[in-house]
MOPAC internal coordinates of N, CA, C and O (Angstrom, degrees):
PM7 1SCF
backbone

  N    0.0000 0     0.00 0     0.00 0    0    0    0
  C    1.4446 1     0.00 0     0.00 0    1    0    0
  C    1.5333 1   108.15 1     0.00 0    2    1    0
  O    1.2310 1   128.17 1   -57.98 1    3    2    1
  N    1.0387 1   101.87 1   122.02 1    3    2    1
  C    2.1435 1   101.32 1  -175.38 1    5    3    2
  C    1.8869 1    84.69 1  -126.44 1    6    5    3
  O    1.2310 1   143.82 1   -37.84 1    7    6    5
  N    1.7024 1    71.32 1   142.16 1    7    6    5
  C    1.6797 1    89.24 1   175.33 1    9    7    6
  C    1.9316 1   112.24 1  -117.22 1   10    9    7
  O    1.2310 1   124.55 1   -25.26 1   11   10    9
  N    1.2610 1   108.86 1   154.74 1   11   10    9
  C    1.4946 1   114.80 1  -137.90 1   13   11   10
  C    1.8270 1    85.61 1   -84.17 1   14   13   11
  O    1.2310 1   107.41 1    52.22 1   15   14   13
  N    0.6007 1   141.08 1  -127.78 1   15   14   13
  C    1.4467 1   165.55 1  -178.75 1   17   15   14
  C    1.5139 1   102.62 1   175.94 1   18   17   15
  O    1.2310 1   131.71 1   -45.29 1   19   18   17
  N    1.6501 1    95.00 1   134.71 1   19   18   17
  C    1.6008 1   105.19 1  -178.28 1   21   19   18
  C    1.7526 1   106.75 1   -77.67 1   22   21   19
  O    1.2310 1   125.91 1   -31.08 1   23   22   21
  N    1.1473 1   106.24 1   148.92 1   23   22   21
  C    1.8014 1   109.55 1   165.02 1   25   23   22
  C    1.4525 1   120.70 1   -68.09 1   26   25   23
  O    1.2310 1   116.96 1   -75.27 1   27   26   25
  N    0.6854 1   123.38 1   104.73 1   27   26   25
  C    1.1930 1   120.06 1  -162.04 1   29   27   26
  C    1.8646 1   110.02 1   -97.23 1   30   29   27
  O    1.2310 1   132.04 1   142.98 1   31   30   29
  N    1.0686 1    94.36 1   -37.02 1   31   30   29
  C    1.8248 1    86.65 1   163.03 1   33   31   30
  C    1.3954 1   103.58 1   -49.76 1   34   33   31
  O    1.2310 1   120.64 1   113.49 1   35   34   33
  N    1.6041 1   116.38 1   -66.51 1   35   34   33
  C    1.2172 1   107.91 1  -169.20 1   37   35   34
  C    1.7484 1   137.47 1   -45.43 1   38   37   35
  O    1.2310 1   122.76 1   141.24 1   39   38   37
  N    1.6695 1   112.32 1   -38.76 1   39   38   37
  C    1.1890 1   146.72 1   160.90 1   41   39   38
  C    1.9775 1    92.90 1   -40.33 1   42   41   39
  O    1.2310 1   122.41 1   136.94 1   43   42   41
  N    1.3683 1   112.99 1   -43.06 1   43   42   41
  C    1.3820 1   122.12 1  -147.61 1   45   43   42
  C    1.7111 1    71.80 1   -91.97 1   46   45   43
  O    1.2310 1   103.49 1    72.10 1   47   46   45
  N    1.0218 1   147.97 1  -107.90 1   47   46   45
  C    1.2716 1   134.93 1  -169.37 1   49   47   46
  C    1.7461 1   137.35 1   -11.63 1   50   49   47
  O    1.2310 1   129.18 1   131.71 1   51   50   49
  N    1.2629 1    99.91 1   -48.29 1   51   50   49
  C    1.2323 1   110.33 1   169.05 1   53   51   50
  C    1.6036 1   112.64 1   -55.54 1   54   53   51
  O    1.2310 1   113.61 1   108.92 1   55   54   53
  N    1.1265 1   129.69 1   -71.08 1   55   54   53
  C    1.1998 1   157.96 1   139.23 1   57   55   54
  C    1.6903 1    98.52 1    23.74 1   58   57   55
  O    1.2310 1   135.89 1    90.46 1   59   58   57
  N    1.6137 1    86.85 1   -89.54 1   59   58   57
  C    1.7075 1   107.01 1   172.64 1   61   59   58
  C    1.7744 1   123.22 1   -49.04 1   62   61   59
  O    1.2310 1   121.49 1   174.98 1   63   62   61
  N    1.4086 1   114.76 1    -5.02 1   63   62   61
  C    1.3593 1   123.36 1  -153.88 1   65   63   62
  C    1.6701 1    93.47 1  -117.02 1   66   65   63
  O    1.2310 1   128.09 1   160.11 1   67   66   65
  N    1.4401 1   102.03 1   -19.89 1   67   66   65
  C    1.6571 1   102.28 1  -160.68 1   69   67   66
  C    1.8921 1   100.93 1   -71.37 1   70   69   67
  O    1.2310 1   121.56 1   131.78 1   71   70   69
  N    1.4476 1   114.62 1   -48.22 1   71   70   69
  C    1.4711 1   102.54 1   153.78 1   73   71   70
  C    1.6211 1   129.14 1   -15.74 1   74   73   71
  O    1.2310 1   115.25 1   119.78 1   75   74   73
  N    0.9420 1   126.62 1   -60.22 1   75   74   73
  C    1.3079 1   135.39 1  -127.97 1   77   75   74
  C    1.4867 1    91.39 1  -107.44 1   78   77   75
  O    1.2310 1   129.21 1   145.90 1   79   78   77
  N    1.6486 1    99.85 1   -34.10 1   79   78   77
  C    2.0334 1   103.62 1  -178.13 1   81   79   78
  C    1.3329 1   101.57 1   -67.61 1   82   81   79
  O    1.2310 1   123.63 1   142.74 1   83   82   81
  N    1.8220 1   110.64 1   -37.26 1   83   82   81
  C    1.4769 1   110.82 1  -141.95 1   85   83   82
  C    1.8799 1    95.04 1   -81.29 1   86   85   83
  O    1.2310 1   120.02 1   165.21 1   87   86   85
  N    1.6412 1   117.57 1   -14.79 1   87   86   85
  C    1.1836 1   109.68 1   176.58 1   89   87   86
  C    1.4857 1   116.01 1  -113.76 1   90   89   87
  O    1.2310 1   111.46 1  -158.62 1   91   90   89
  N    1.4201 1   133.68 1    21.38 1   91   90   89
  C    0.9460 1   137.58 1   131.47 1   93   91   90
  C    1.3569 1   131.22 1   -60.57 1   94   93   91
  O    1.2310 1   123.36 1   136.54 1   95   94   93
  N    1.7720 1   111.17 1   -43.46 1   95   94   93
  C    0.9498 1   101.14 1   177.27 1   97   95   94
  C    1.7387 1   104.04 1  -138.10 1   98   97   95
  O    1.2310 1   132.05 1   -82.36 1   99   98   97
  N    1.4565 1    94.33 1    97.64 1   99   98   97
  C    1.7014 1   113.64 1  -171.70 1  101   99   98
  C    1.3253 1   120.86 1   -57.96 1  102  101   99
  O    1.2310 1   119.07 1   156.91 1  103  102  101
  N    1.2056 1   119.37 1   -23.09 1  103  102  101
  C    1.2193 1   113.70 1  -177.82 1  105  103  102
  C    1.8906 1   131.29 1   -90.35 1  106  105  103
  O    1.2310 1   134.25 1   150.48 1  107  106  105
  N    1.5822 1    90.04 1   -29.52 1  107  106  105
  C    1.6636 1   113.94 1   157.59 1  109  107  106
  C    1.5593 1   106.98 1   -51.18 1  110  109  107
  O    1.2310 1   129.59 1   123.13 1  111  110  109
  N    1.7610 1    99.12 1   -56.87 1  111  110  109
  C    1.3504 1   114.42 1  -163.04 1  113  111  110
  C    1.8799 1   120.56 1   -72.24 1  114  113  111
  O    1.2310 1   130.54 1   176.25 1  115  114  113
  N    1.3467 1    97.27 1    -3.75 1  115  114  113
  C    1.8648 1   112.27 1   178.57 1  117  115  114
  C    1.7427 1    88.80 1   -95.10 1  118  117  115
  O    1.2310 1   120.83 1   124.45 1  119  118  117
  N    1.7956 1   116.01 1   -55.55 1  119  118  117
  C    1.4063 1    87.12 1  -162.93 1  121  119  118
  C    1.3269 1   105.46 1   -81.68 1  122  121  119
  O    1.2310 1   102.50 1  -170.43 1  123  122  121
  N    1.0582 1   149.66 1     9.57 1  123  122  121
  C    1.7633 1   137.33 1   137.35 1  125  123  122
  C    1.5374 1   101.52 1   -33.24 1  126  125  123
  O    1.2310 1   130.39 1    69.60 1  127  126  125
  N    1.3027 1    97.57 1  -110.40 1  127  126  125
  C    1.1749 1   103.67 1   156.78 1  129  127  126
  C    1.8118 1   119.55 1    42.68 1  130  129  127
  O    1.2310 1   139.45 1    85.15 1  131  130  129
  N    1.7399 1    79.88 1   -94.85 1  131  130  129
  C    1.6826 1   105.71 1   175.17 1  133  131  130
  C    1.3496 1   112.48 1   -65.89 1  134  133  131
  O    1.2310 1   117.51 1   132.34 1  135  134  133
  N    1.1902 1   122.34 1   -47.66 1  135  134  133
  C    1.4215 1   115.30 1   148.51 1  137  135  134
  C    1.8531 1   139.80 1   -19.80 1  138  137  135
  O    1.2310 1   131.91 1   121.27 1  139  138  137
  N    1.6091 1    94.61 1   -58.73 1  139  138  137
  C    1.3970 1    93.13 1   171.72 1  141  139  138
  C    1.5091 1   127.69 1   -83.48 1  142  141  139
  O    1.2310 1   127.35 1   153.90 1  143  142  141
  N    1.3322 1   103.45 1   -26.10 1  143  142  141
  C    1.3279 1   111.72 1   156.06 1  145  143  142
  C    1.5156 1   132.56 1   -58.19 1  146  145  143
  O    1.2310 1   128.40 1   158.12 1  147  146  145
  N    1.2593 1   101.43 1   -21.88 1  147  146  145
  C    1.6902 1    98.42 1   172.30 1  149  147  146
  C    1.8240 1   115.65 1   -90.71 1  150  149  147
  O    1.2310 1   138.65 1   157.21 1  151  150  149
  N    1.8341 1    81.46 1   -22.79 1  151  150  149
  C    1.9182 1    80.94 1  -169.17 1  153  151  150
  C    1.5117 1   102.30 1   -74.00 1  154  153  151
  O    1.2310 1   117.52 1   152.41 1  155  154  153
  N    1.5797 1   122.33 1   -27.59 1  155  154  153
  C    1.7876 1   127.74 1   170.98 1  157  155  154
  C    1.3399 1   103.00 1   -59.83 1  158  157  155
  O    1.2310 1   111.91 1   119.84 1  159  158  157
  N    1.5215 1   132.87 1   -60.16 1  159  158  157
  C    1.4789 1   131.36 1  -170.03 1  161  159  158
  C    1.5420 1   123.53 1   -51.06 1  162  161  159
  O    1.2310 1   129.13 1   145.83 1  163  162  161
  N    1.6585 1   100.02 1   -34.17 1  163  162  161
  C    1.3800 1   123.12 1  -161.54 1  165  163  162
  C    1.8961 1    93.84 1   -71.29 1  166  165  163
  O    1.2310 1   125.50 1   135.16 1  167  166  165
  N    1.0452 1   107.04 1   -44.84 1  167  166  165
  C    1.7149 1   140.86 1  -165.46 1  169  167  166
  C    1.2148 1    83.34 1   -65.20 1  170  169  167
  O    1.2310 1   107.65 1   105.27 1  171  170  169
  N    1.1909 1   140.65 1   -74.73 1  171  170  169
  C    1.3951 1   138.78 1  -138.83 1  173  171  170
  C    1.6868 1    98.22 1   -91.18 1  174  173  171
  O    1.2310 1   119.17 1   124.50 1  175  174  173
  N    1.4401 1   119.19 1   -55.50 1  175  174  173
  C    1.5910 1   129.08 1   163.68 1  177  175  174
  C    1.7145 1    78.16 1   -18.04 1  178  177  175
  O    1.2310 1   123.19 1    75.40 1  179  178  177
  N    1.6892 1   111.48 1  -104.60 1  179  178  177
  C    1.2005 1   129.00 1  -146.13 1  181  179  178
  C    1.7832 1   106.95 1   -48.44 1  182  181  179
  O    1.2310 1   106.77 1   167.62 1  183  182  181
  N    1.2442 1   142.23 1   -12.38 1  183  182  181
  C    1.3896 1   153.45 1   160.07 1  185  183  182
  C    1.3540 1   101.75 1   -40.22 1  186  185  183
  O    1.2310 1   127.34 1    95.68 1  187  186  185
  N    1.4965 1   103.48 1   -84.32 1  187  186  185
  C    1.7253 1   143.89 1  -161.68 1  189  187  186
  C    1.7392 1    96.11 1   -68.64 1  190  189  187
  O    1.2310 1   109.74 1   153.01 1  191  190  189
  N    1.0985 1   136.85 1   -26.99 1  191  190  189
  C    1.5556 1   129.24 1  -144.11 1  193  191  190
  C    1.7550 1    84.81 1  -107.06 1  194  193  191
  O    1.2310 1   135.41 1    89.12 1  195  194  193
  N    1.4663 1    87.78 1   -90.88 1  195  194  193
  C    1.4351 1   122.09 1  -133.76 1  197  195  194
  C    1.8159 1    92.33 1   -80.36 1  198  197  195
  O    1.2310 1   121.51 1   161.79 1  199  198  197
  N    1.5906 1   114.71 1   -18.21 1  199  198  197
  C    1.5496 1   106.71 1  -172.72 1  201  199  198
  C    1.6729 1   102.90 1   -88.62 1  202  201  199
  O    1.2310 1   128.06 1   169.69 1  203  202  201
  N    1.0162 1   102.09 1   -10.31 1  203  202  201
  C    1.8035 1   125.41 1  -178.92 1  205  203  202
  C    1.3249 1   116.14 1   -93.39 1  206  205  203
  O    1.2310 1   106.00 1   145.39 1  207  206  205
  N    0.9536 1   143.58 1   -34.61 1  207  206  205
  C    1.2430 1   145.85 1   150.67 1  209  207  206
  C    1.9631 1   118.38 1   -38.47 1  210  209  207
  O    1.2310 1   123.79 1   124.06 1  211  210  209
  N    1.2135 1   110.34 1   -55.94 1  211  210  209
  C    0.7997 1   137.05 1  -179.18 1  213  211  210
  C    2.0122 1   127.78 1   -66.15 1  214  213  211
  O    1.2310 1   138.75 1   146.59 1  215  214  213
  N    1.3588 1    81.25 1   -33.41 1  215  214  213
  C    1.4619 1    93.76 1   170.34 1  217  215  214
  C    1.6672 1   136.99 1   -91.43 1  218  217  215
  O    1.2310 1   114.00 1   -24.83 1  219  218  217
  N    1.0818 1   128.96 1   155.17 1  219  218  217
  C    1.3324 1   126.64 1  -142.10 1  221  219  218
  C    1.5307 1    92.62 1   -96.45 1  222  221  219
  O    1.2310 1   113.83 1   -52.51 1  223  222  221
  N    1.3450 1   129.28 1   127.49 1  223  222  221
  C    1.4299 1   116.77 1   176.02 1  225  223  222
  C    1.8988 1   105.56 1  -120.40 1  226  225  223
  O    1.2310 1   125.85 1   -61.91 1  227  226  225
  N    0.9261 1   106.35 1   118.09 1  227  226  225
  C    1.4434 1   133.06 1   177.58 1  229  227  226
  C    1.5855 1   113.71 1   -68.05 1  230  229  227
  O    1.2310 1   125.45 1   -66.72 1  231  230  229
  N    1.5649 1   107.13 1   113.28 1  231  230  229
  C    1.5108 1   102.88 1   176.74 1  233  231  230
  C    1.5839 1   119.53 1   -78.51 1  234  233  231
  O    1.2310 1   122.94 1   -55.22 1  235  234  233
  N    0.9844 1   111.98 1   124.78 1  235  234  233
  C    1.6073 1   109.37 1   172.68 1  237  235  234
  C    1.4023 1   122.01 1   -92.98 1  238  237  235
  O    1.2310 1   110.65 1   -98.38 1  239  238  237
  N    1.5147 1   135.18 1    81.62 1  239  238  237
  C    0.9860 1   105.63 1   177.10 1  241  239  238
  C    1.7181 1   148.87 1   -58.90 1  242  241  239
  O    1.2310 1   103.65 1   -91.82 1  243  242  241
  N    0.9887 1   147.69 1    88.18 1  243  242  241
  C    1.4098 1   123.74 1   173.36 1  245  243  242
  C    1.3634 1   129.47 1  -104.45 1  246  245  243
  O    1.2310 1   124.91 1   -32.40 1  247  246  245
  N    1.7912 1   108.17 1   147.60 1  247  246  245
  C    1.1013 1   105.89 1  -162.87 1  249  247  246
  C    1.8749 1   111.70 1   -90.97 1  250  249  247
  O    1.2310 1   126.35 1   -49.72 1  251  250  249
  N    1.5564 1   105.39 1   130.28 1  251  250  249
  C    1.6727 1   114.11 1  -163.22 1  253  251  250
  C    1.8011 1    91.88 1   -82.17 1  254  253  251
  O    1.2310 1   132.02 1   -45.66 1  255  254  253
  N    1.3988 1    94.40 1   134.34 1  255  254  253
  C    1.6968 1   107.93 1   170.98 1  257  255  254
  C    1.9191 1   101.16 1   -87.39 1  258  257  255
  O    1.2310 1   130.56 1   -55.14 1  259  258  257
  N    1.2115 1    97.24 1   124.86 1  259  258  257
  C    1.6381 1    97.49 1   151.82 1  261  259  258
  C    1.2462 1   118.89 1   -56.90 1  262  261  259
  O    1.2310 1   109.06 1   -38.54 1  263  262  261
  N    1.5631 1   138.09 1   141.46 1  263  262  261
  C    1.3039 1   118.45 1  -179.35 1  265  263  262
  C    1.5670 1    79.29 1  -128.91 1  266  265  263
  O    1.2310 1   106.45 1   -43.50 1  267  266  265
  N    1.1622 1   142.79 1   136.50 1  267  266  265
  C    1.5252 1   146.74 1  -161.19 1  269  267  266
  C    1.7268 1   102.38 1  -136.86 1  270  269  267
  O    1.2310 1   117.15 1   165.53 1  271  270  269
  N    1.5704 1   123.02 1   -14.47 1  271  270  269
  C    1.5535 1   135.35 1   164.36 1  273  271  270
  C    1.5371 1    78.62 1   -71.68 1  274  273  271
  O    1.2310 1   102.53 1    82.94 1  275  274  273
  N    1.2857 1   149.60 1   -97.06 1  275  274  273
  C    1.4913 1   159.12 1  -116.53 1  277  275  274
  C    1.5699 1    88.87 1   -71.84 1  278  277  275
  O    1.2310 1   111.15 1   114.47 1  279  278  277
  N    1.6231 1   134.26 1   -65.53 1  279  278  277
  C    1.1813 1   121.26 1  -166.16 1  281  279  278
  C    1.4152 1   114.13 1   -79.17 1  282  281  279
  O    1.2310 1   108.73 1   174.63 1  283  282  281
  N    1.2004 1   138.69 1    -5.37 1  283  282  281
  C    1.5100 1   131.42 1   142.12 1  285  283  282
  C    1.5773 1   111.54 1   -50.46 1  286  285  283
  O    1.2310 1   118.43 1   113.98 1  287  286  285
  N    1.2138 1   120.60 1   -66.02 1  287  286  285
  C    1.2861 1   128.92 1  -157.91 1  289  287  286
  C    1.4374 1   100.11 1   -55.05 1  290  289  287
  O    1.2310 1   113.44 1   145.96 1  291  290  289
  N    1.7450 1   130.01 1   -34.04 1  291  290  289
  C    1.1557 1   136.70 1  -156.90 1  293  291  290
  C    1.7549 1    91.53 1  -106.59 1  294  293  291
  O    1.2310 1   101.21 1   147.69 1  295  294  293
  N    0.9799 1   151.81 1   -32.31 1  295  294  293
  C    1.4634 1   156.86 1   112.02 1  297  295  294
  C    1.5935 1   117.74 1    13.24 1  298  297  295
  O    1.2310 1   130.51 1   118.30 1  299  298  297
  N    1.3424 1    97.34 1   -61.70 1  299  298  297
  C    1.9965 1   121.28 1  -159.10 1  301  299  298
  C    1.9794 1    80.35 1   -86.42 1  302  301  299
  O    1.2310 1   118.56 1   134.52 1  303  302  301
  N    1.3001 1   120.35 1   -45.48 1  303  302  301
  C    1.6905 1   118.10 1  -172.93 1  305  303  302
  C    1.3399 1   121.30 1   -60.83 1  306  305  303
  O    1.2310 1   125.24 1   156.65 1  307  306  305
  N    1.5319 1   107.54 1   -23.35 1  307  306  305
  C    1.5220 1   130.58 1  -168.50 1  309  307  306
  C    1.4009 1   105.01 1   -94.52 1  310  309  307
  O    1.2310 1   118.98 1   152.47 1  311  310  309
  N    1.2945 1   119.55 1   -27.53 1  311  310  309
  C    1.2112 1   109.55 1   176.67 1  313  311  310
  C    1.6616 1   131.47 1   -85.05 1  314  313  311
  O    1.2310 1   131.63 1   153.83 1  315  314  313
  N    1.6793 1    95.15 1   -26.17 1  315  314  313
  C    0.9560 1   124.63 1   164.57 1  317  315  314
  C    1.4768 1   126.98 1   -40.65 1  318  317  315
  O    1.2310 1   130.43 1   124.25 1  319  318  317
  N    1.6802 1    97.49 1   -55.75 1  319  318  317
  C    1.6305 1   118.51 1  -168.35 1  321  319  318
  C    1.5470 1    80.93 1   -57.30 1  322  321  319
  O    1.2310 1   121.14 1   105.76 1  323  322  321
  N    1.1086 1   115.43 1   -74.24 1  323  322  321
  C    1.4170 1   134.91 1  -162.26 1  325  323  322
  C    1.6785 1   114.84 1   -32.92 1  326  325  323
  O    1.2310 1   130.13 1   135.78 1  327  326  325
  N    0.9791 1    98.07 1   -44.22 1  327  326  325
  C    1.4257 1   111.37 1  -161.10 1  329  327  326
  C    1.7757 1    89.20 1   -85.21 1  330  329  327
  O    1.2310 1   114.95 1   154.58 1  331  330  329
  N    1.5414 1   127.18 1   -25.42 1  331  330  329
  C    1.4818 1   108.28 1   166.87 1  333  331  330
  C    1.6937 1   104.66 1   -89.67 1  334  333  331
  O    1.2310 1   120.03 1   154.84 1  335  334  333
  N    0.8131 1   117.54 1   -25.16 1  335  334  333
  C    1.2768 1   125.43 1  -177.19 1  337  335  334
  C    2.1526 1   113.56 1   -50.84 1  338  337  335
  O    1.2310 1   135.19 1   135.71 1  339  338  337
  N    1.6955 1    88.22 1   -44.29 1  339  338  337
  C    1.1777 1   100.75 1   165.90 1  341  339  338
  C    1.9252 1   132.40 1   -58.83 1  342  341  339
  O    1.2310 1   143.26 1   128.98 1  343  342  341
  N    1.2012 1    72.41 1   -51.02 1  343  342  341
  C    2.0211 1    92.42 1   172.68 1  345  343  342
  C    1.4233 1   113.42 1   -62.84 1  346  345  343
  O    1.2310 1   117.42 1   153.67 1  347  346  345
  N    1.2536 1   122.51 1   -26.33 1  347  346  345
  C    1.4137 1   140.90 1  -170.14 1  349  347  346
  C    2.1801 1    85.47 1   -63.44 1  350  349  347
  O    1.2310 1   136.59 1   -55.76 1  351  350  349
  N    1.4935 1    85.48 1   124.24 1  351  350  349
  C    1.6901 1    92.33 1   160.41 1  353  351  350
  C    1.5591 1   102.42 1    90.30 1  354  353  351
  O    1.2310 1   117.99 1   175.96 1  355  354  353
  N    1.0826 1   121.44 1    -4.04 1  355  354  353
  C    1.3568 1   132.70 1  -172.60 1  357  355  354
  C    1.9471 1   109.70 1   -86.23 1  358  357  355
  O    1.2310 1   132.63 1   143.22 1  359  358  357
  N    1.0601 1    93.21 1   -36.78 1  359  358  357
  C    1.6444 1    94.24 1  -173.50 1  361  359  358
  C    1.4345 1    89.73 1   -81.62 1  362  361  359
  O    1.2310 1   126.49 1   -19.54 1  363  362  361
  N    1.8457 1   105.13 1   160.46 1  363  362  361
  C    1.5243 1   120.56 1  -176.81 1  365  363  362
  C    1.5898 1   110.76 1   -75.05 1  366  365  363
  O    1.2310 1   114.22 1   -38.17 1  367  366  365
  N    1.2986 1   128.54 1   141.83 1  367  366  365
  C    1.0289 1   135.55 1  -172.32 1  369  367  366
  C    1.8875 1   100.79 1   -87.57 1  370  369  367
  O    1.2310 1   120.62 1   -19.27 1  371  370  369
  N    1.1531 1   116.42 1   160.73 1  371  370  369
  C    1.7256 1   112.42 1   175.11 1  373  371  370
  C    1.2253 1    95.32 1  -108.31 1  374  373  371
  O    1.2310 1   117.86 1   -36.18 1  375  374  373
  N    1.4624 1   121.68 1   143.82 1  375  374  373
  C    1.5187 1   141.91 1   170.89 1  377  375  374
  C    1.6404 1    93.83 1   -74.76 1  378  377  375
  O    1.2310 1   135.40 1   -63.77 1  379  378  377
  N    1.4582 1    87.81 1   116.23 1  379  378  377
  C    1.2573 1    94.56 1   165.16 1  381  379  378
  C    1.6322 1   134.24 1   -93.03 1  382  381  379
  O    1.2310 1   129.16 1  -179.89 1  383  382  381
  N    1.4555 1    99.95 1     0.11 1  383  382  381
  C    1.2326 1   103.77 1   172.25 1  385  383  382
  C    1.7478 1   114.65 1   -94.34 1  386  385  383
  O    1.2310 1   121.67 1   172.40 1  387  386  385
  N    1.4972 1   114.40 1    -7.60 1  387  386  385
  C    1.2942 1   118.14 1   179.69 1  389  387  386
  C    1.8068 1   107.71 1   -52.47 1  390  389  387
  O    1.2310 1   125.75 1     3.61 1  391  390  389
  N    1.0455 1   106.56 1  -176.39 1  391  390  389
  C    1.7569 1    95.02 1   157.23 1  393  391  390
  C    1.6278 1   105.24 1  -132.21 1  394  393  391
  O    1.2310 1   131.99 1    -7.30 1  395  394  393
  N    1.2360 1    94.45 1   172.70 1  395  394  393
  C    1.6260 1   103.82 1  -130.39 1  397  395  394
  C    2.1259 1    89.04 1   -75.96 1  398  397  395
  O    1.2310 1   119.56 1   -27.86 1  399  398  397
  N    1.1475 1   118.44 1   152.14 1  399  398  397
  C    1.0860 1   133.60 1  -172.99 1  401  399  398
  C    1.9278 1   114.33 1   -95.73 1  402  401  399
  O    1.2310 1   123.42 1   -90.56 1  403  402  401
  N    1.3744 1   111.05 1    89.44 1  403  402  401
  C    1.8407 1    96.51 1   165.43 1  405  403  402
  C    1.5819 1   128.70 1   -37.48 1  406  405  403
  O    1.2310 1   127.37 1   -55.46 1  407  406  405
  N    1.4496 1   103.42 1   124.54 1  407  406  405
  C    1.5555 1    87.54 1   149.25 1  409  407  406
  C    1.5932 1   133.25 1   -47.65 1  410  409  407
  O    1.2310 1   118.76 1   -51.25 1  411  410  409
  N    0.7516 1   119.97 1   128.75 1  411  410  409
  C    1.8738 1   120.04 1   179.07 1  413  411  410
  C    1.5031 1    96.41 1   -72.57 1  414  413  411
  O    1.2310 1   119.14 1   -46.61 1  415  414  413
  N    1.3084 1   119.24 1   133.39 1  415  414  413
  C    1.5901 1   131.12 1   175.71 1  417  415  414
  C    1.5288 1    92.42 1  -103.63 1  418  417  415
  O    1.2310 1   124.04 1   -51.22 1  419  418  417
  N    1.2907 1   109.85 1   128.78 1  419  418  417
  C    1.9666 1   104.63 1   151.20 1  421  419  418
  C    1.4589 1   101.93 1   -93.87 1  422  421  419
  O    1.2310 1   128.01 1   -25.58 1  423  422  421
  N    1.4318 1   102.19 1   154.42 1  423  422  421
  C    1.2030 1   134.27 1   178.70 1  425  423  422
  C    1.9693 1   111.44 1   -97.71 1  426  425  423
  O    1.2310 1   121.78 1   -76.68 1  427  426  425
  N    1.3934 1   114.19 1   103.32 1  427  426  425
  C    1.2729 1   116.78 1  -162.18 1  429  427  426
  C    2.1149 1    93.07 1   -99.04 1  430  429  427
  O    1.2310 1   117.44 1   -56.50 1  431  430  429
  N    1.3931 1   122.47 1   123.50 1  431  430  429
  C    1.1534 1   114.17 1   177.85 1  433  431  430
  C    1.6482 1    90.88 1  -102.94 1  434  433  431
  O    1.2310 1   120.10 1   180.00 1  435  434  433

């Protein structure tokens, strides 16, 4: 039994040509299209669905530590934000349409 080797230029032409069919003739070229899109969805549906159903899922219990150092620390950070968050908008803004003001120099004789 001998197996052929594909052409692959040719493969390489076709390929490049499928553009040009698929917008000549749009309506062939949508239900492709719709075609491949259903045969990927169908694929993935049947992945996610139907291989899951089926399978045995194992409870693991583990037991969660309170960590009460971590939610202070994340507590004391929150208040923080907050507390600049608050001050934010508080200082005077400069008119920027004023024009701009010299320092006054004294003159020391």
């Amino acid at each position: 039994m001998t197996f052929e080797m594909p052409n692959i230029k040719r493969l390489q032409k076709k390929a490049a040509s499928a553009p040009r069919w698929m917008g000549e003739n749009a309506f062939f070229g949508f239900l492709l299209l719709l075609f491949v899109a259903l045969v990927l969805s169908s694929a993935v549906f049947y992945r996610y669905v139907f291989l899951t159903r089926n399978a045995q899922v194992q409870a693991d219990l583990t037991q969660v530590t309170f960590q009460e150092q971590t939610l202070k620390h994340i507590v004391e950070t929150w208040r923080e934000r907050d507390a600049r968050f608050g001050q934010a908008g508080k200082t005077p803004v400069r008119n920027i349409f004023a024009p701009l003001q010299q320092p006054v120099q004294e003159e020391t004789e």
